[in-house]
C-alpha positions as CSV (number, residue, x, y, z in Angstrom):
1,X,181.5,-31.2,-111.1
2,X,183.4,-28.1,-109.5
3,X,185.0,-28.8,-106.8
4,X,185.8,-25.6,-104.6
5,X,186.2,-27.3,-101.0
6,X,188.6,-25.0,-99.0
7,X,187.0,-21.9,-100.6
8,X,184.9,-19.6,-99.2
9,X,182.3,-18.0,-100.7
10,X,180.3,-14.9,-99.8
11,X,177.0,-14.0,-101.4
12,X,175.4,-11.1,-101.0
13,X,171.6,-11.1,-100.4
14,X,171.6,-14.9,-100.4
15,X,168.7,-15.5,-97.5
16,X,166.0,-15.7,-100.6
17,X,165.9,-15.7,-104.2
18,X,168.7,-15.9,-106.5
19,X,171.3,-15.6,-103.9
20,X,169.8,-18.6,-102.0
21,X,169.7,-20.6,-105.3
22,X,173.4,-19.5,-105.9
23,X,174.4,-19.6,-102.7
24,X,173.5,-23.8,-102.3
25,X,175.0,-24.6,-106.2
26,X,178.3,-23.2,-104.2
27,X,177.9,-25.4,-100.8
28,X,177.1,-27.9,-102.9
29,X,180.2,-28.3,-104.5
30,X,182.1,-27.5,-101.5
31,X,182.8,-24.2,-100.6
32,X,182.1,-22.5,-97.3
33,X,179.6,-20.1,-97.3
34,X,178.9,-16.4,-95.8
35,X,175.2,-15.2,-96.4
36,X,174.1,-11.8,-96.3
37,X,170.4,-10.8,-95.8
38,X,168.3,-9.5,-93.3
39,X,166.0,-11.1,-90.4
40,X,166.1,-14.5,-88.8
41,X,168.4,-16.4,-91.3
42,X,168.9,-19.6,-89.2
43,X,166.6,-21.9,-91.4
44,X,168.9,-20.4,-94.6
45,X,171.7,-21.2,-92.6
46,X,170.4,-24.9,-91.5
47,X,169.6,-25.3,-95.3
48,X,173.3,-24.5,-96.9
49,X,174.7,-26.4,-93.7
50,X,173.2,-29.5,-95.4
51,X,176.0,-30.4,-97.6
52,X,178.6,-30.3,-94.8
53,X,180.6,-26.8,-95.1
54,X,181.0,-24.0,-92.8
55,X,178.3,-21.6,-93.1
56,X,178.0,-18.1,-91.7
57,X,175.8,-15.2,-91.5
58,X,176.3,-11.4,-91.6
59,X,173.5,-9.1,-91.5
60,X,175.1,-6.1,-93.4
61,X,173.2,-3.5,-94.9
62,X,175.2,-2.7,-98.1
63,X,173.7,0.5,-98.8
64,X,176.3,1.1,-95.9
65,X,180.2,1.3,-96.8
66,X,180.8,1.0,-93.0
67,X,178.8,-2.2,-92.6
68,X,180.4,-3.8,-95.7
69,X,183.8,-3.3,-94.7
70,X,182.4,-4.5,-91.1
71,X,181.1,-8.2,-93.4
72,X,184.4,-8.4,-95.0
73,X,186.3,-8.2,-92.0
74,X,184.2,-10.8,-90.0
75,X,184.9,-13.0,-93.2
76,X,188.9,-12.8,-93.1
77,X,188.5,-13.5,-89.3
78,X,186.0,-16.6,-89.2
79,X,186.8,-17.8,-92.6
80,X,190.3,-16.6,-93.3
81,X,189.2,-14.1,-96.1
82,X,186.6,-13.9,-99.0
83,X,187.9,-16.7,-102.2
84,X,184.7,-16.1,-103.9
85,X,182.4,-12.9,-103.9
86,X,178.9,-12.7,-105.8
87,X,177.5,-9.6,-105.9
88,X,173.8,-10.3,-105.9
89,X,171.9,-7.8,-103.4
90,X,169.5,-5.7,-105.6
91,X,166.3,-3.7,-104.9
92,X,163.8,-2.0,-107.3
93,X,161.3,0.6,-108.3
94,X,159.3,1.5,-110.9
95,X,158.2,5.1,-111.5
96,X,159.0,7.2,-114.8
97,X,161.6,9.1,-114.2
98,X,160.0,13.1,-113.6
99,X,158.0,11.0,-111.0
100,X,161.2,9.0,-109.6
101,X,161.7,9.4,-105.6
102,X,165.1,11.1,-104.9
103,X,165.4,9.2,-102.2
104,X,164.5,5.8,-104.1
105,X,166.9,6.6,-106.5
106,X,169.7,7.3,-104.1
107,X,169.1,3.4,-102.0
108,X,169.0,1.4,-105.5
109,X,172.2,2.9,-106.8
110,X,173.7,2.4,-103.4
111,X,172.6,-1.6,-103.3
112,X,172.3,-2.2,-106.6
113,X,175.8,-0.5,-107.7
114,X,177.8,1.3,-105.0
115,X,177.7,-2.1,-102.8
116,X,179.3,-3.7,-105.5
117,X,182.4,-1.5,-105.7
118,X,182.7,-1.7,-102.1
119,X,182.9,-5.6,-101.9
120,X,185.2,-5.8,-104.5
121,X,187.8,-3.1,-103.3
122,X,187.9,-4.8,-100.2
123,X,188.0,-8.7,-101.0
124,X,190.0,-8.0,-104.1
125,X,193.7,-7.1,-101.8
126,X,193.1,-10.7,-100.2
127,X,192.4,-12.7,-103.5
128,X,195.5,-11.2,-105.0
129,X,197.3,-12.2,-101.5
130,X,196.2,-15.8,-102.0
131,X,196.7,-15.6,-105.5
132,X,193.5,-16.6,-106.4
133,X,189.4,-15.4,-106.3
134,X,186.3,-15.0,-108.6
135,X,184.1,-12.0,-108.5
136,X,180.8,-12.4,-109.9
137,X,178.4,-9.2,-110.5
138,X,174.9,-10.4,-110.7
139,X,173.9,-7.7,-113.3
140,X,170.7,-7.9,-115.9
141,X,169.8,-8.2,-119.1
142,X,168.9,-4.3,-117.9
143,X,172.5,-3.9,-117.8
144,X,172.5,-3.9,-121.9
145,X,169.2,-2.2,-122.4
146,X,166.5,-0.3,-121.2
147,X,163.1,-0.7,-119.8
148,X,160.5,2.1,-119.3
149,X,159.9,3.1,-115.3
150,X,163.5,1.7,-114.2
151,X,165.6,4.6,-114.6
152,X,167.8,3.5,-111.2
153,X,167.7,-0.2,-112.0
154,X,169.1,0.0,-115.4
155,X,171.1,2.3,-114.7
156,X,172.7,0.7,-111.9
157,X,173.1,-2.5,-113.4
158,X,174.8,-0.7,-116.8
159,X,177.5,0.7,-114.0
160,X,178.1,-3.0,-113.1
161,X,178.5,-4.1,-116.0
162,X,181.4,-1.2,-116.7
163,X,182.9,-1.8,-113.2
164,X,183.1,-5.5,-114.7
165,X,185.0,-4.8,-117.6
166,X,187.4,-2.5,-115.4
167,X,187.9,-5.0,-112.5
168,X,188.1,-7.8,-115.2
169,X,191.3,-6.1,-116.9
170,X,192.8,-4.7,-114.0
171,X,193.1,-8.2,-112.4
172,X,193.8,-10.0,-116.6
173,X,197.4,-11.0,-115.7
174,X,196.2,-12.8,-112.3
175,X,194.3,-15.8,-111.0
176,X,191.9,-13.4,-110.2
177,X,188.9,-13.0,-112.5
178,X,185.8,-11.0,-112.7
179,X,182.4,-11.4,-114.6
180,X,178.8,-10.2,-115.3
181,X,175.9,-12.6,-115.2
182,X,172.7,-10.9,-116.6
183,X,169.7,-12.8,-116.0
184,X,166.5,-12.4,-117.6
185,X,163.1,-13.0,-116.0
186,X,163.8,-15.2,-112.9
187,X,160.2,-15.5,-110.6
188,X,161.7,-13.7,-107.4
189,X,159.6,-11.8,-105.0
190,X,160.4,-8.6,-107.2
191,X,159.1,-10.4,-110.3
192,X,156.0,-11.6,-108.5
193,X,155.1,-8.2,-107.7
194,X,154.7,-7.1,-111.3
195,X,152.9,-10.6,-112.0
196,X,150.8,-9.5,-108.7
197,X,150.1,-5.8,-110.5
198,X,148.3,-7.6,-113.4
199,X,146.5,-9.9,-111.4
200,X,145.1,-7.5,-109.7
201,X,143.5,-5.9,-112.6
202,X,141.2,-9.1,-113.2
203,X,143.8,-11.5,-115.0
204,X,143.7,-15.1,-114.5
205,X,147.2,-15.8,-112.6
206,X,148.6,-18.3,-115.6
207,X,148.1,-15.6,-118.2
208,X,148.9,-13.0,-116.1
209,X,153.0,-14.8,-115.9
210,X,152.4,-15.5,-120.0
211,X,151.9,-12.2,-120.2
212,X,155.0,-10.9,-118.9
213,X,157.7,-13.3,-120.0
214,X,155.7,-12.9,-123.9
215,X,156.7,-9.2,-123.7
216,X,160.4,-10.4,-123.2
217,X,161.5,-14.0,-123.1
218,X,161.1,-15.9,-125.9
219,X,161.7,-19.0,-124.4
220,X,158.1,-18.4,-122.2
221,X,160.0,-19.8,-119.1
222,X,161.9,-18.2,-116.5
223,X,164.9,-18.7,-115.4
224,X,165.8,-20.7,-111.9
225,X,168.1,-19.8,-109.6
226,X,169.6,-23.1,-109.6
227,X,170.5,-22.8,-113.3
228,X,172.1,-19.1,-112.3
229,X,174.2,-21.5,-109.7
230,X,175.2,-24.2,-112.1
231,X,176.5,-20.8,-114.2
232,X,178.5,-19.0,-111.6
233,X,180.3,-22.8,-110.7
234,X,181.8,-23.1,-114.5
235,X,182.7,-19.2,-114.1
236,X,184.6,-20.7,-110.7
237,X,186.3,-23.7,-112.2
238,X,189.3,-23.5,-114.3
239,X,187.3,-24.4,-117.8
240,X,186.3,-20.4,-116.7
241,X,189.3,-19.0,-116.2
242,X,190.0,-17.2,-119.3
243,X,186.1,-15.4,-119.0
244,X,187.5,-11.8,-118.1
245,X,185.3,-8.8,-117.6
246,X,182.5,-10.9,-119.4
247,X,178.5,-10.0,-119.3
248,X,177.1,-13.5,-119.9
249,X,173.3,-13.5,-121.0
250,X,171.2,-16.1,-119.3
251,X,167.9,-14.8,-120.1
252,X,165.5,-17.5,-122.6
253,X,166.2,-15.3,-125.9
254,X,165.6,-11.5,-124.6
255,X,168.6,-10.1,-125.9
256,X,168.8,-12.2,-129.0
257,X,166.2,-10.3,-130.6
């Protein structure tokens, strides 16, 4: 197992979903942890404090440069810097794209892509200091192709996936490295809305969840946050240190087709 006590890892929009799922494969292998999320996050907090690390909170909004830069500094002051930075905070919408809000557009490139620059230019100075770090995009299998109705979504997750390949040769000849992980379906609250849309139109709720992974995953299941976890510790451990400006697929066939 990955061993990554002394590090400290900071997961953005880890008090749910696939940063929570993330955010416990990297306490339980050791590291410290710094969520990110809105609300009440003290039963996240008591959770990740289970396997015995330091754990942390900040509330940034990361649509916000300001407040990002605000996260990263409370990180080299509580923690002594960032060893270990997934970029996971993502929103959504679905509209076609004559009918796409302005102003929707503008808050999921800012989360979804901006955020991501602005995390990395800031950690990345104090993992080349310590001579060491791992940066981990949480892209999409929408980063390598295109769904009708998410014109900011895949587009924002194709930028990360170029910003990937950038960061990932600018930092080549260090013991820095950077990588892509592009999930398919994964049951978060943002898929369960679109499983929700087809109940709602009189399907039974086990065929309304076939229904959507048959249009794209071959596999028919989803996949877990936990296995996402168990991916971004072998991009942490040395076995993944020569994975540079990668987009690894984890996403039950939907690319293979």
């Amino acid at each position: 197992m990955t061993t990554l006590s002394g590090k400290t890892a900071l997961v953005t929009g880890s008090t749910s979903g696939i940063g929570l799922g993330i955010a416990l494969s990297l306490a339980e292998a050791g590291a410290n942890l710094i969520l990110n999320g809105f609300g009440d996050a003290s039963k996240v907090i008591a959770e990740v404090e289970q396997f015995g690390g330091k754990v942390g909170h900040h509330p940034a909004d990361v649509s916000d440069p300001v407040q990002i830069a605000d996260m990263i500094a409370y990180a080299e002051r509580e923690f002594g810097g960032v060893d270990i930075l997934v970029n996971n905070a993502g929103i959504q919408h679905v509209a076609a794209v004559e009918d796409f809000p302005v102003e929707r557009w503008d808050s999921i490139i800012a989360i979804n892509l901006s955020s991501v620059f602005h995390s990395t230019r800031l950690s990345l100075p104090g993992m080349r200091t310590k001579g060491w770090g791992r940066i981990i995009n949480i892209a999409s299998v929408h980063g390598q192709v295109g769904s009708v109705g998410k014109a900011a979504y895949v587009a924002a997750k194709h930028g990360v996936i170029g910003l990937t390949k950038v960061v990932g040769l600018e930092t080549a000849t260090t013991n820095v490295t950077c990588n892509a992980i592009c999930p398919g379906w994964v049951l978060t609250p943002l898929v369960q809305k679109q499983i929700d849309a087809r109940i709602a139109t009189g399907i039974e709720p086990q065929q309304a969840q076939h229904d959507l992974l048959a249009e794209k995953q071959p596999s028919l299941e989803f996949v877990t946050p936990p296995q996402l976890g168990e991916l971004v510790l072998f991009l942490c451990s040395e076995a993944g240190s020569q994975v540079r400006g990668a987009a690894w697929n984890i996403d039950g066939g939907w690319l293979a087709q």
